[in-house]
PyMOL CGO cylinders between C-alpha atoms (Angstrom):
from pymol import cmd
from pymol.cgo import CYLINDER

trace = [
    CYLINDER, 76.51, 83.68, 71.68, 77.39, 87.63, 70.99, 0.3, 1, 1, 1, 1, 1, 1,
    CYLINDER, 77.39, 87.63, 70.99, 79.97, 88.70, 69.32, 0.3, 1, 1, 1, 1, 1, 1,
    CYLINDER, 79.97, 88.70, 69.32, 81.57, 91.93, 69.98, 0.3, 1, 1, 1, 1, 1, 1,
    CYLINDER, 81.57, 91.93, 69.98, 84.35, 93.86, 67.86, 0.3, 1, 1, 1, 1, 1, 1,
    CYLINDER, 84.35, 93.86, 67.86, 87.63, 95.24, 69.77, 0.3, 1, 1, 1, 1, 1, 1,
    CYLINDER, 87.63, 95.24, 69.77, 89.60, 97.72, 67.98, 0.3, 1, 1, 1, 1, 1, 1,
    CYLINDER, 89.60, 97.72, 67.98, 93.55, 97.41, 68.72, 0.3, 1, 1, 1, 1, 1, 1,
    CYLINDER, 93.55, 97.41, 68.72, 96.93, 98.64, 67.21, 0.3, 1, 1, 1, 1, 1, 1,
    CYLINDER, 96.93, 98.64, 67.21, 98.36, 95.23, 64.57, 0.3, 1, 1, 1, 1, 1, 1,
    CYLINDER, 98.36, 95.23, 64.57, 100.96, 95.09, 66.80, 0.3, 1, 1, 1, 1, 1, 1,
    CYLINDER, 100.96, 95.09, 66.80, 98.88, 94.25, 69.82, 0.3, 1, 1, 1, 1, 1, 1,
    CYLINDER, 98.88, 94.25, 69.82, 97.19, 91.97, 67.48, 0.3, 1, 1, 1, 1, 1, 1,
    CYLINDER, 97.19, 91.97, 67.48, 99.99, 90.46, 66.87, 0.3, 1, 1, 1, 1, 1, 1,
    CYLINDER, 99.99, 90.46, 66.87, 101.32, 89.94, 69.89, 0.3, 1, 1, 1, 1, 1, 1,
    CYLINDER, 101.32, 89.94, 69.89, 98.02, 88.48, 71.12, 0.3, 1, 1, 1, 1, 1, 1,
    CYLINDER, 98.02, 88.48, 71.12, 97.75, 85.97, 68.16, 0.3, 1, 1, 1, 1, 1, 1,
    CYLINDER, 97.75, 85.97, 68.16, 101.64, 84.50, 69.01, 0.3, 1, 1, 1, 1, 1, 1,
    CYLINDER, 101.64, 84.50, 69.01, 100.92, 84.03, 72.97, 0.3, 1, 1, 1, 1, 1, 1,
    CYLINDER, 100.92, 84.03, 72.97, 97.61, 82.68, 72.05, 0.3, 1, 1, 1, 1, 1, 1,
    CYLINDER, 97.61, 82.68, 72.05, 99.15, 80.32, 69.52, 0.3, 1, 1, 1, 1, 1, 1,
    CYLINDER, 99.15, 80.32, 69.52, 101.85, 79.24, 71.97, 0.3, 1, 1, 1, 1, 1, 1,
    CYLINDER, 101.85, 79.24, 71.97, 99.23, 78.12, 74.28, 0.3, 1, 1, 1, 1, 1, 1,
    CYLINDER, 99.23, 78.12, 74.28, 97.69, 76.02, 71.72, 0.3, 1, 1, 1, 1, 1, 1,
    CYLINDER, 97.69, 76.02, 71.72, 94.35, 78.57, 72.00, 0.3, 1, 1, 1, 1, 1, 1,
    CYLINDER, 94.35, 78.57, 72.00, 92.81, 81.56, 70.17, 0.3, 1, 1, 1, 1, 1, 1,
    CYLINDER, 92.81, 81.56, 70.17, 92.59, 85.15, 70.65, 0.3, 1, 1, 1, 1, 1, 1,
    CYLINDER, 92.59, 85.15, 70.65, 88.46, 84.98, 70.75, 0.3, 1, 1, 1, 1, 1, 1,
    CYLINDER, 88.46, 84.98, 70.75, 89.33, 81.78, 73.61, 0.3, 1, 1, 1, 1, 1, 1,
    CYLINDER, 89.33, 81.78, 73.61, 91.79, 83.84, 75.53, 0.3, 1, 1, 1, 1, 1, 1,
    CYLINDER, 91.79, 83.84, 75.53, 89.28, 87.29, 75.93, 0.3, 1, 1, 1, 1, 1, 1,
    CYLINDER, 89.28, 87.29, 75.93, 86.21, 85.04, 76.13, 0.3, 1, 1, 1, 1, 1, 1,
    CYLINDER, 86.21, 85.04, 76.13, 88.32, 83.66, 79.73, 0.3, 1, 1, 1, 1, 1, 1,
    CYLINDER, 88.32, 83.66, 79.73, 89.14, 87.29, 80.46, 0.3, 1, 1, 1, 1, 1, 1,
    CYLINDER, 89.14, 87.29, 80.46, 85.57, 88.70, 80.40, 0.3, 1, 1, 1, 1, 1, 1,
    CYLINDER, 85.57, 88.70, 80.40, 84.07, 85.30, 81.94, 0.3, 1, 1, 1, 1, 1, 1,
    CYLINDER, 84.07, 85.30, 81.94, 86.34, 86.46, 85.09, 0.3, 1, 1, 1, 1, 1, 1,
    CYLINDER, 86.34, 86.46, 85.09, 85.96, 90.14, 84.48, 0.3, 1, 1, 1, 1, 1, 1,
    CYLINDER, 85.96, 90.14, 84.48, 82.05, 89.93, 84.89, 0.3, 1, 1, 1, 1, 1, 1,
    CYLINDER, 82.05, 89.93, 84.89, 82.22, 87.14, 87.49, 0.3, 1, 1, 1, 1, 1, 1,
    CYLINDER, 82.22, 87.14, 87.49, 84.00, 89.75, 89.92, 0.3, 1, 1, 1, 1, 1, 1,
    CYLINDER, 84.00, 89.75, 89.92, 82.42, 90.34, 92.80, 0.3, 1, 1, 1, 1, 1, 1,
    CYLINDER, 82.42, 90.34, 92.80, 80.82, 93.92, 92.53, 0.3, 1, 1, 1, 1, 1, 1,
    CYLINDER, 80.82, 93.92, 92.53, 80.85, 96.37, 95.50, 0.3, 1, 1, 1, 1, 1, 1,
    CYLINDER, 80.85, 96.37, 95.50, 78.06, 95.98, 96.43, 0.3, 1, 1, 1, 1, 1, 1,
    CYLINDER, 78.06, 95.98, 96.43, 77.56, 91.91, 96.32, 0.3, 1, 1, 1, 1, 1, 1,
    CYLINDER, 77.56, 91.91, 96.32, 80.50, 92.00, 98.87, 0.3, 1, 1, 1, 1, 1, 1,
    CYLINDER, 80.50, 92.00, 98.87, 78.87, 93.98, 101.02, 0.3, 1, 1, 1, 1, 1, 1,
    CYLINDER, 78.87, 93.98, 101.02, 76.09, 92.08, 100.75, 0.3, 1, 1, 1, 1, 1, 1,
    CYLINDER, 76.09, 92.08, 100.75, 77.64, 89.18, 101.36, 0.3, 1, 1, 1, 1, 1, 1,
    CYLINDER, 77.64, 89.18, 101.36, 79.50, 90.51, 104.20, 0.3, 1, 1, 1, 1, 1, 1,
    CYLINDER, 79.50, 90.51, 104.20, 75.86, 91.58, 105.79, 0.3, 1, 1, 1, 1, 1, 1,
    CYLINDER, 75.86, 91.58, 105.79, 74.65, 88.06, 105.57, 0.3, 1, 1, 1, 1, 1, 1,
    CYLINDER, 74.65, 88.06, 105.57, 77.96, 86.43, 107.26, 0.3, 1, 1, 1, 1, 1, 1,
    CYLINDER, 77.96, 86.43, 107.26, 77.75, 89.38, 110.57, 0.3, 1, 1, 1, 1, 1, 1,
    CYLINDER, 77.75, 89.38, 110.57, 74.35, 88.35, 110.51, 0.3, 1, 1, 1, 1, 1, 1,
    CYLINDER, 74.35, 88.35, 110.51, 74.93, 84.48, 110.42, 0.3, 1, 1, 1, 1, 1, 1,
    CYLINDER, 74.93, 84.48, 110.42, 77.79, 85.22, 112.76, 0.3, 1, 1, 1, 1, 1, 1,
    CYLINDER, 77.79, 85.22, 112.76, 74.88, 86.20, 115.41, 0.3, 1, 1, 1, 1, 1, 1,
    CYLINDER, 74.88, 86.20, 115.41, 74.14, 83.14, 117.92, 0.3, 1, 1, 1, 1, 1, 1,
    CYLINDER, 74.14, 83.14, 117.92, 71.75, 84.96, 120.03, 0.3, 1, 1, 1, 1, 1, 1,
    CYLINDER, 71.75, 84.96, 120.03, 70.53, 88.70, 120.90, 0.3, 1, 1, 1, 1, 1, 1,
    CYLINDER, 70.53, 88.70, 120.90, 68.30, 89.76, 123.58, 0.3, 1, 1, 1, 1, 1, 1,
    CYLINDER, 68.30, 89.76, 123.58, 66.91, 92.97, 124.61, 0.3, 1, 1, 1, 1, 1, 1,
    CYLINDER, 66.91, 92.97, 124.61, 67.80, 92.41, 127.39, 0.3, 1, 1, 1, 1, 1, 1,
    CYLINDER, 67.80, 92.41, 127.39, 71.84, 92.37, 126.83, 0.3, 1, 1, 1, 1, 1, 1,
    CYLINDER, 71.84, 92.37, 126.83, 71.60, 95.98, 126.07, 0.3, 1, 1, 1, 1, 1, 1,
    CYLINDER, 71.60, 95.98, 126.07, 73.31, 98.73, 128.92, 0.3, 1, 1, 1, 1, 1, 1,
    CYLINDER, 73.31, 98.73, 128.92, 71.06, 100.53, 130.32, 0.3, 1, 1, 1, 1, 1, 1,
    CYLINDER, 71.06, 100.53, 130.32, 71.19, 104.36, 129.61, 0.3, 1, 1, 1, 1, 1, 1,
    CYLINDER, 71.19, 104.36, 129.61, 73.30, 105.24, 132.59, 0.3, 1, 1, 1, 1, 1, 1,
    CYLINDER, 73.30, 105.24, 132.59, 75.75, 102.08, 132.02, 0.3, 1, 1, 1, 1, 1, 1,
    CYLINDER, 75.75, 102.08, 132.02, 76.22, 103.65, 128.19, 0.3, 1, 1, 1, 1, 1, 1,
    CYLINDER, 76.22, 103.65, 128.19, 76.57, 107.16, 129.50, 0.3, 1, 1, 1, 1, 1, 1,
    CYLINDER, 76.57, 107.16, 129.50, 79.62, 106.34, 132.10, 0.3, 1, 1, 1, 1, 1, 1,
    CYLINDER, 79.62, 106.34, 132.10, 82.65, 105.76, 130.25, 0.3, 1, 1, 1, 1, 1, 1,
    CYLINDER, 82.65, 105.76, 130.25, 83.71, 103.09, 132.99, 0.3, 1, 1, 1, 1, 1, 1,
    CYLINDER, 83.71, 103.09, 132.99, 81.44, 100.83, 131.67, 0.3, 1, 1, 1, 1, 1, 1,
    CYLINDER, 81.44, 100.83, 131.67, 82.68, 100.42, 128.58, 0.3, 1, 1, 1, 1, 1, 1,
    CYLINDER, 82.68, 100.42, 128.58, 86.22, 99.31, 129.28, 0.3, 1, 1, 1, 1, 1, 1,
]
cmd.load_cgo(trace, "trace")
């Protein structure tokens, strides 16, 4: 385990050591819980990753074939 050193005002401190004491916990317990869920967010780019993977998944079936051809994509009718 690592231990770090934050540098606050007393009064923060304070404050911190009081709401942590009136839920029966510690200040190290209550910013240990706050960086466990800080670095457990989901970054940018694992969401978009993970967004790729369910379009992907979400795919049953594609064919070559199921493509317009290039005058279908070229006339506006035939993409209503």
């Amino acid at each position: 385990m690592k231990n770090i050193t934050v540098s606050i005002h007393e009064e923060l401190y304070r404050k911190a050591r009081v709401r942590a004491s009136e839920l029966d916990t510690s200040v190290s317990a209550v910013v240990r819980e706050f960086l466990s869920r800080f670095a457990g967010e989901e970054t940018d780019y694992d969401r978009r990753k993970r967004l790729e993977r369910e379009t992907l998944d979400s795919i049953d079936t594609f064919r070559g074939s199921n493509r317009l051809t290039r005058d279908e994509a070229h006339d506006r009718d035939a993409l209503r």
